[in-house]
VOPAGU-2260 file (C-alpha; in pm, 1 decimal, decimal comma):
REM VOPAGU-2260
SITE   aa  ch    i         X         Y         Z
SITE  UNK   A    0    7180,7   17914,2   10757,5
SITE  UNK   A    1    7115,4   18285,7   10680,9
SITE  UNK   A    2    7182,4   18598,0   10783,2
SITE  UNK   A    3    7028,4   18947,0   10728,0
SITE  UNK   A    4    7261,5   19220,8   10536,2
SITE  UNK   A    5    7253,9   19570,4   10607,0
SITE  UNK   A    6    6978,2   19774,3   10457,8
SITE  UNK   A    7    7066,5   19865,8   10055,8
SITE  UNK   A    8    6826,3   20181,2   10098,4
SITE  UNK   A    9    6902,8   20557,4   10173,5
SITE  UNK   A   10    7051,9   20450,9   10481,6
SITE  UNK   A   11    7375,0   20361,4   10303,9
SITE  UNK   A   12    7453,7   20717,3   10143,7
SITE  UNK   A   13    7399,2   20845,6   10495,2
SITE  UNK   A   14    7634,9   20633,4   10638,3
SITE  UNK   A   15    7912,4   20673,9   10292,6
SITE  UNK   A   16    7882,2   21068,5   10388,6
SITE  UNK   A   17    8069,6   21076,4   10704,3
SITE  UNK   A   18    8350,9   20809,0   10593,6
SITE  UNK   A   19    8671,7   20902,4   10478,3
SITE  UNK   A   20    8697,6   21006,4   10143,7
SITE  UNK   A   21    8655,6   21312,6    9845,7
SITE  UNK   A   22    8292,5   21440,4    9823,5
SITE  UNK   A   23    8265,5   21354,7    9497,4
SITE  UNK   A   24    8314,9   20970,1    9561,9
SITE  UNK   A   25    8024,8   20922,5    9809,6
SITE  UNK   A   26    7760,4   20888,0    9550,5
SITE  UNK   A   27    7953,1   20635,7    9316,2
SITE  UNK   A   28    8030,0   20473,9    9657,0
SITE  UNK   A   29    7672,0   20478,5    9789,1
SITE  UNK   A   30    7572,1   20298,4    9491,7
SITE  UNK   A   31    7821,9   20020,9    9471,6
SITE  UNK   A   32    7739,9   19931,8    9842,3
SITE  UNK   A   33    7414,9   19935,0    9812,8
SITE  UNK   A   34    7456,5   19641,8    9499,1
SITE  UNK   A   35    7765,0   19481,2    9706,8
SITE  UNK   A   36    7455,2   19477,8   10079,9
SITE  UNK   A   37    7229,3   19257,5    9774,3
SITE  UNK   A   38    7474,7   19014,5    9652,9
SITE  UNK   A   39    7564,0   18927,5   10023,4
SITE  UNK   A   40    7202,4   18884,8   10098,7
SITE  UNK   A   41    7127,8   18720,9    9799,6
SITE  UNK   A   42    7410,2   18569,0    9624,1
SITE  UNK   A   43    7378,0   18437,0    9230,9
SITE  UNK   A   44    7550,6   18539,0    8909,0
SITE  UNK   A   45    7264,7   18822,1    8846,8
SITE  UNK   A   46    7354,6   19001,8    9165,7
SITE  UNK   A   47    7700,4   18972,5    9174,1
SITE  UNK   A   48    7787,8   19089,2    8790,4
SITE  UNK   A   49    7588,1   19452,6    8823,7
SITE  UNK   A   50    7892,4   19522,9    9098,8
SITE  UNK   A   51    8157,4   19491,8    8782,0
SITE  UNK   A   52    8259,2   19718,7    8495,8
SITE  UNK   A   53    8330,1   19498,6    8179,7
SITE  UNK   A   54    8734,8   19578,6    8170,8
SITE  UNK   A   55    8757,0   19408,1    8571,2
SITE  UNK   A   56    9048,5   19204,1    8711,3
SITE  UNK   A   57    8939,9   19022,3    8972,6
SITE  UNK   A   58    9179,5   18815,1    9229,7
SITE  UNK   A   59    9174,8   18581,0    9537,2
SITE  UNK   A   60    9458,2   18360,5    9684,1
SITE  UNK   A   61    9367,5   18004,1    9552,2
SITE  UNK   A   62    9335,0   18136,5    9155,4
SITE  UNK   A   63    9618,4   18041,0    8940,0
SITE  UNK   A   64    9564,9   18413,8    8773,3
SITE  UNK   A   65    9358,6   18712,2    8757,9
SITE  UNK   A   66    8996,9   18637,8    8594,1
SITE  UNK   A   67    8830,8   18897,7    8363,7
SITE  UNK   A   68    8444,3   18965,3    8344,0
SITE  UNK   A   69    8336,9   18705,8    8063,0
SITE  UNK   A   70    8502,5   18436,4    8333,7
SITE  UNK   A   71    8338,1   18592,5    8615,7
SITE  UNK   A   72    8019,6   18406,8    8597,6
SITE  UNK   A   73    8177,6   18050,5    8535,1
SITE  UNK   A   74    8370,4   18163,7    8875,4
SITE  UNK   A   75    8097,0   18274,9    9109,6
SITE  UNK   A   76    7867,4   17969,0    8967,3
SITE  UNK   A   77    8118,2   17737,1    9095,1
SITE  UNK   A   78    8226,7   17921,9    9412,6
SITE  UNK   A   79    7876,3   17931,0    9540,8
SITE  UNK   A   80    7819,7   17527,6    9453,4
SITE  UNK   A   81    8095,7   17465,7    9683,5
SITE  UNK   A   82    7987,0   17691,1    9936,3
SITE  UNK   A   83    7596,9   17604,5    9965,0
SITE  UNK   A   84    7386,2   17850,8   10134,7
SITE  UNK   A   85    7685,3   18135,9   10098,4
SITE  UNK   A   86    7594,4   18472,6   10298,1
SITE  UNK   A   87    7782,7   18762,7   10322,2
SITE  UNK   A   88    7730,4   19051,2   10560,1
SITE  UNK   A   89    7923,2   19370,1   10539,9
SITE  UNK   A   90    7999,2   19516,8   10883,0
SITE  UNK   A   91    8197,3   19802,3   10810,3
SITE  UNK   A   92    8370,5   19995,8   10538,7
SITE  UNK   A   93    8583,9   20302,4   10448,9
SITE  UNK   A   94    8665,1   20473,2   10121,8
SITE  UNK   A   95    8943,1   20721,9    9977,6
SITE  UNK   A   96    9032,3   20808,6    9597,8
SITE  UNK   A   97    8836,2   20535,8    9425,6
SITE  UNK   A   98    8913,2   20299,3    9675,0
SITE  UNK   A   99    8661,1   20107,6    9882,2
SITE  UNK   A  100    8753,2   19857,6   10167,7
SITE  UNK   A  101    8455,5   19631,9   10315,2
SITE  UNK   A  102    8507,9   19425,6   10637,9
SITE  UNK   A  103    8237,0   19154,3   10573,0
SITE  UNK   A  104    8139,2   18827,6   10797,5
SITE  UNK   A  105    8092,8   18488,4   10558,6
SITE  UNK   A  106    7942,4   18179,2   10627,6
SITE  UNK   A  107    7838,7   17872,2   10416,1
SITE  UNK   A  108    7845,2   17475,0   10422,6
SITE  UNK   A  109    8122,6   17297,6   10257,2
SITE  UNK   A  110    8122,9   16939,0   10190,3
SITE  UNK   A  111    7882,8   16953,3   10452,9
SITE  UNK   A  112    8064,2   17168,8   10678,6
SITE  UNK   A  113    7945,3   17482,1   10855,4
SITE  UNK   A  114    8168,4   17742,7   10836,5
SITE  UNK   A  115    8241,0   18113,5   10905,5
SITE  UNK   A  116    8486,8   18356,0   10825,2
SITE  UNK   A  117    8585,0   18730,7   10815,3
SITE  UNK   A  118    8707,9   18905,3   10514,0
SITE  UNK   A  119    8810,4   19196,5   10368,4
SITE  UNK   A  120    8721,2   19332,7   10016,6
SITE  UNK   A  121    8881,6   19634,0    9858,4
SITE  UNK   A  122    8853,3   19741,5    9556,5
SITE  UNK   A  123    8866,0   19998,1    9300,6
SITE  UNK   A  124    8638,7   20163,7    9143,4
SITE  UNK   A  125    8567,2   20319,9    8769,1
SITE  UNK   A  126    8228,6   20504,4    8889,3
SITE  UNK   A  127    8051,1   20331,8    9077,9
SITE  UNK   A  128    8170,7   19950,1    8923,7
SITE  UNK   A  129    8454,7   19770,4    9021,7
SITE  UNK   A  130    8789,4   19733,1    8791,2
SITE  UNK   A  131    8978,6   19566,8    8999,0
SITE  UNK   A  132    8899,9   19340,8    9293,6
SITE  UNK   A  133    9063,2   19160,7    9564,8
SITE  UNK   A  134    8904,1   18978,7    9871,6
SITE  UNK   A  135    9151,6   18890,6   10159,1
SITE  UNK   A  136    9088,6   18598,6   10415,9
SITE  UNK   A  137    9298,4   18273,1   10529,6
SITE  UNK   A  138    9187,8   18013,9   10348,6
SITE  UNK   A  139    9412,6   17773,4   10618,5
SITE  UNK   A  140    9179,4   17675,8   10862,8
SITE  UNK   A  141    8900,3   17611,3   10620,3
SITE  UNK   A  142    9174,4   17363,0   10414,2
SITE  UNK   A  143    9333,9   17221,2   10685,8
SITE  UNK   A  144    8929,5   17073,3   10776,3
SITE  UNK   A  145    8939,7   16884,2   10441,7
SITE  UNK   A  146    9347,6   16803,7   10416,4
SITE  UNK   A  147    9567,3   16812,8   10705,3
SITE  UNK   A  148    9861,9   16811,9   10459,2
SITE  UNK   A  149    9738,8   17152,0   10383,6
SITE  UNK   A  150   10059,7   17359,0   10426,2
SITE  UNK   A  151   10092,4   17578,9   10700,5
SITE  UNK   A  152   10328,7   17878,5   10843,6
SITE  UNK   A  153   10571,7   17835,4   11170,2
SITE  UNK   A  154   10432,0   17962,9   11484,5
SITE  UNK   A  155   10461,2   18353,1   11477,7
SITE  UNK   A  156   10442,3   18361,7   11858,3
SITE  UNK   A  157   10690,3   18471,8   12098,5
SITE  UNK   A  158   10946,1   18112,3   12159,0
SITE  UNK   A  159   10833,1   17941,7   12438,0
SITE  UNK   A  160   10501,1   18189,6   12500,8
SITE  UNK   A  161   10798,6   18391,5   12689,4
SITE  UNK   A  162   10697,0   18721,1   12801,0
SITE  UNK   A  163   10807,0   19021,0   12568,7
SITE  UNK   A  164   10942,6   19368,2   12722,0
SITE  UNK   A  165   10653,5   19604,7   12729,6
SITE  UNK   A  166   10858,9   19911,9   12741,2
SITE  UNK   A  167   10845,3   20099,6   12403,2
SITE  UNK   A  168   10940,8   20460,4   12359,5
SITE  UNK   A  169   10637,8   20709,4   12348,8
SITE  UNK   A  170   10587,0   20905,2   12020,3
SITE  UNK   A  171   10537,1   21281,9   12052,5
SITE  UNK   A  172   10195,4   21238,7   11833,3
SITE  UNK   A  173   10060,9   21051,1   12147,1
SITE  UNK   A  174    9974,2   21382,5   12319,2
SITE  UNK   A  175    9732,5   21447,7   12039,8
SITE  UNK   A  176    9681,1   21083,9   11905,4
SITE  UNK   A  177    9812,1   20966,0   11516,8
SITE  UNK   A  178    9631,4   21085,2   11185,1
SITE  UNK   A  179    9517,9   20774,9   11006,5
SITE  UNK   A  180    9802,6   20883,3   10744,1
SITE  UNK   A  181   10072,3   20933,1   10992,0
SITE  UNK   A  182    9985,5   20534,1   11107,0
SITE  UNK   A  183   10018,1   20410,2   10757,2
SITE  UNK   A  184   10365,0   20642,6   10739,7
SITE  UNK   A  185   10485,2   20475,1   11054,5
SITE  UNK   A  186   10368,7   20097,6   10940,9
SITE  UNK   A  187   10596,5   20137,1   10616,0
SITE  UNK   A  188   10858,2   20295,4   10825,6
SITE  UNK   A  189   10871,7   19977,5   11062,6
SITE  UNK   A  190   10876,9   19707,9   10725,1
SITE  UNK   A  191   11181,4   19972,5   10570,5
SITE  UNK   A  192   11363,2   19992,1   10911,6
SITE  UNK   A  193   11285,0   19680,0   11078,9
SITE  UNK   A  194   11175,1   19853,3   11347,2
SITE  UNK   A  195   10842,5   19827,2   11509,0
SITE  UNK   A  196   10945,2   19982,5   11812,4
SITE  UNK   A  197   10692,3   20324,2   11694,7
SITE  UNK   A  198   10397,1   20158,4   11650,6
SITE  UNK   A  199   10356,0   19964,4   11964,3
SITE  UNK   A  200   10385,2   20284,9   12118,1
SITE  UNK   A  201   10095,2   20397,8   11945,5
SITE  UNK   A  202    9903,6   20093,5   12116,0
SITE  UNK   A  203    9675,2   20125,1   12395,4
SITE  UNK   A  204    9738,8   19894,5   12659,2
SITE  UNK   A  205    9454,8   19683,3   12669,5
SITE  UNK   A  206    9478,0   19666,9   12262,4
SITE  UNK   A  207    9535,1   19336,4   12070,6
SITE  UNK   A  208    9642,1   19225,2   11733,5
SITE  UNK   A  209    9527,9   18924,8   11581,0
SITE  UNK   A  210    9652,4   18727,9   11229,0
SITE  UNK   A  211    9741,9   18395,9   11075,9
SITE  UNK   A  212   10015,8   18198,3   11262,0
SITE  UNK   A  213    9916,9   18348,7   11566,8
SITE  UNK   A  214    9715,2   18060,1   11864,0
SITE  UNK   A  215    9613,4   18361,4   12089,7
SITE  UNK   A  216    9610,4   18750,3   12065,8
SITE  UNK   A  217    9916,3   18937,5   12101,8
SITE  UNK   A  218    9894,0   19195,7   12315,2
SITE  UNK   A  219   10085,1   19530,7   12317,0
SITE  UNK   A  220   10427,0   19407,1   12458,6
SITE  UNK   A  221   10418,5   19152,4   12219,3
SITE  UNK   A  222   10322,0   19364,4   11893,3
SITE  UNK   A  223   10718,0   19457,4   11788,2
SITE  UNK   A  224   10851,2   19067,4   11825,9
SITE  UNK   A  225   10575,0   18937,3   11657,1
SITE  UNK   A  226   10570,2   19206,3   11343,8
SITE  UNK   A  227   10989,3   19111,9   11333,1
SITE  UNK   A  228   10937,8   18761,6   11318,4
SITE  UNK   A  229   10671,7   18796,7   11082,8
SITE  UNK   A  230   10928,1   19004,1   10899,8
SITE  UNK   A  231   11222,7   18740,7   10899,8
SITE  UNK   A  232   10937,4   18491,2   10777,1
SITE  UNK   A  233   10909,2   18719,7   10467,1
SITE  UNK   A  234   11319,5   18672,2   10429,3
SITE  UNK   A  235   11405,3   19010,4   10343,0
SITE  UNK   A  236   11048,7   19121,5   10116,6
SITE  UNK   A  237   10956,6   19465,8   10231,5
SITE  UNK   A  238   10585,5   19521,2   10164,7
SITE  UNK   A  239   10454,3   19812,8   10031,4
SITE  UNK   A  240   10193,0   20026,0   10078,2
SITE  UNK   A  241    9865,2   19955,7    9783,3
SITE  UNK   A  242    9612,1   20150,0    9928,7
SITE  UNK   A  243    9503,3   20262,8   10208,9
SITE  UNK   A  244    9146,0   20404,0   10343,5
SITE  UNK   A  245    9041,1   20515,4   10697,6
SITE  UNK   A  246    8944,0   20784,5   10989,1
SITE  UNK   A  247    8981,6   20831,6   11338,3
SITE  UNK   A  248    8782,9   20517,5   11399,7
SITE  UNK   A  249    8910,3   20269,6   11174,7
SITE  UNK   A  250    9180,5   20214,8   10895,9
SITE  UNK   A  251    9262,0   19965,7   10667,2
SITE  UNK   A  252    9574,8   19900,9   10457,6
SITE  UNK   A  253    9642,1   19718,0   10172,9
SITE  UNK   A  254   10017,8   19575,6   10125,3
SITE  UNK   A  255   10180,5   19406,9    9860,2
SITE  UNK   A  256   10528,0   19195,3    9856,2
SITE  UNK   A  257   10736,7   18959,9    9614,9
SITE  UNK   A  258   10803,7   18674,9    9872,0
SITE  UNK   A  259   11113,3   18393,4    9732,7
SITE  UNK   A  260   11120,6   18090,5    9911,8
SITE  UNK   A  261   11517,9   18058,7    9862,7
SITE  UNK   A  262   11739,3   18241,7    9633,9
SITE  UNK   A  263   11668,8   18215,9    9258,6
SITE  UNK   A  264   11312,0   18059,8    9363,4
SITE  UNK   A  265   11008,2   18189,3    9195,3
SITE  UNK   A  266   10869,4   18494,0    9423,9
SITE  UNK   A  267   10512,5   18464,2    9602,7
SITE  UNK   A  268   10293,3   18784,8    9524,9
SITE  UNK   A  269   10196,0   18845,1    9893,4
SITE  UNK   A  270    9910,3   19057,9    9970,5
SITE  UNK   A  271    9749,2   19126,4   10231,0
SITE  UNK   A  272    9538,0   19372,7   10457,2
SITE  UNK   A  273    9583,2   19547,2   10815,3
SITE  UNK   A  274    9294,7   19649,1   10998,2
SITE  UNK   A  275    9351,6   19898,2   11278,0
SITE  UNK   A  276    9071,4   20003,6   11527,0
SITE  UNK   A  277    9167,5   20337,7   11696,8
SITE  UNK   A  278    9043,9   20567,3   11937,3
SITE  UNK   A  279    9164,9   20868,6   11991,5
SITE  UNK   A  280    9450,3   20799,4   11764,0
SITE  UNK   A  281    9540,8   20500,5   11970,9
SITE  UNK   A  282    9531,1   20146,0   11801,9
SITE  UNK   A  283    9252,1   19925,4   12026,4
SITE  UNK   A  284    9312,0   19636,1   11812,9
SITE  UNK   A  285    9483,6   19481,4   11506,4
SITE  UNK   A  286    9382,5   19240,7   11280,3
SITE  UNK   A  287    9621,6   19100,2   10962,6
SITE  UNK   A  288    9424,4   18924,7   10726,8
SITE  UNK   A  289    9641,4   18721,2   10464,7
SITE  UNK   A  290    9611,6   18407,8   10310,1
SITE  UNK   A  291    9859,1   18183,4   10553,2
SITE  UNK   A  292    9807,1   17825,9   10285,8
SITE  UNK   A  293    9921,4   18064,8    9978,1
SITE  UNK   A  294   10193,8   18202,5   10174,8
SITE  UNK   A  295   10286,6   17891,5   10361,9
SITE  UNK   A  296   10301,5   17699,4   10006,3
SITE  UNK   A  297   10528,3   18000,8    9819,1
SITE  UNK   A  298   10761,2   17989,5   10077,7
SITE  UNK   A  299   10790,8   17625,2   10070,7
SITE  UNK   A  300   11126,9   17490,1    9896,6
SITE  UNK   A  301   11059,0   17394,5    9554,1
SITE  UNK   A  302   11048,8   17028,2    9471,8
């Protein structure tokens, strides 16, 4: 299979210049996209290691640690022998203080299996190389295909499929719509408080949130029971704001918590990203992209 990436030519500055972001970042940012557009279309050790600067931590779900550059190539070499005929195709991406976030669309064979996925890649930048790297995506599906033992998380949908109340109080930014920052102020507020009551509000109707141990969509009456049970899953963790990056279009948000399975356990290093489409300051959709096999497997009872 293939699949055509976006244009690595002058196009890409163009389209840094109006993102989100200092001035001063867009050409540094320009520059690593354009390198980031020719590994996807043409994936091999001598595209990928131009995108890193030689002190890089790099990090997925799966790895039993961070890897540094000289292990880089080892890594890539076998990641793209297990995934034959690997393209990646960024679809859209925001920046802010060093910080770049790419939504990108995957697809490969394994073991003789097509597959496709969505992902998210932020990282940082020290000019225009990355330092540190993580790429976000549930890796449960894809394992499950190969090992139905593959660990997995409880349902996070309402009991029963019942309905959820829809009624949610307004917020009095809805007359003008929510700054990107003041939606990443009222996400933290909701995993501090337990309360997710605001940020429904600031769903359309219409909108939807997808994520891992989810069957369908939730829609907007659902969003505040599913983000609590998702909560009580994480037994107490309260994640964190990373980084964040975004404009009146689209935001994404980087969180990080230290998940224990039971008391005294070893804690699970969550991470994971929330993508928020908006218009108008309105959310129109949600997606959560975590890995649900790492999480499933830290919370799991030792022994």
């Amino acid at each position: 299979m293939t699949a055509s990436a976006p244009p690595a030519d002058a196009s890409v500055p163009h389209e840094v210049a109006r993102r989100s972001g200092r001035a001063s970042d867009e050409p540094a940012v320009a520059s690593f996209l354009e390198r980031f557009f020719r590994f996807g279309a043409e994936p091999g050790v001598e595209s990928y290691m131009p995108l890193f600067h030689r002190d890089v931590t790099l990090f997925d779900d799966g790895m039993e640690r961070p890897i540094g550059y000289d292990e880089i190539p080892a890594s890539i070499t076998a990641t793209l022998a297990l995934a034959q005929g690997f393209h990646m195709v960024p679809e859209r991406w925001r920046h802010r203080d060093g910080v770049v976030f790419v939504e990108a669309r995957n697809e490969a064979t394994i073991l003789g299996t097509p597959c496709r996925w969505q992902s998210v890649y932020r990282v940082h930048l020290d000019g225009d190389r990355v330092i540190d790297g993580r790429r976000y995506y549930d890796r449960a599906p894809l394992l499950a295909t190969f090992d139905p033992a593959t660990p997995r998380l409880p349902s996070l949908g309402p009991p029963g499929q019942a309905p959820e109340p829809s009624s949610v109080p307004p917020l009095p930014c809805l007359e003008r719509g929510a700054a990107p920052a003041e939606l990443v102020e009222i996400c933290a507020r909701g995993w501090s408080a337990g309360d997710w009551s605001a940020l429904a509000s600031l769903f359309r109707e219409d909108a939807t949130w997808h994520a891992p141990g989810l069957d369908d969509a939730v829609p907007r009456a659902g969003v505040a029971g599913y983000r609590a049970r998702f909560a009580q899953l994480l037994g107490g963790a309260v994640p964190q704001v990373s980084a964040w990056a975004g404009d009146d279009t689209l935001l994404l948000v980087e969180w990080r918590a230290d998940v224990r399975a039971s008391a005294g356990g070893a804690a699970y290093a969550l991470g994971m990203v929330d993508r928020f489409d908006l218009v108008s300051g309105r959310v129109l959709a949600a997606r959560t992209y975590l890995d649900a096999a790492s999480l499933a497997r830290g919370l799991a009872p030792a022994g």
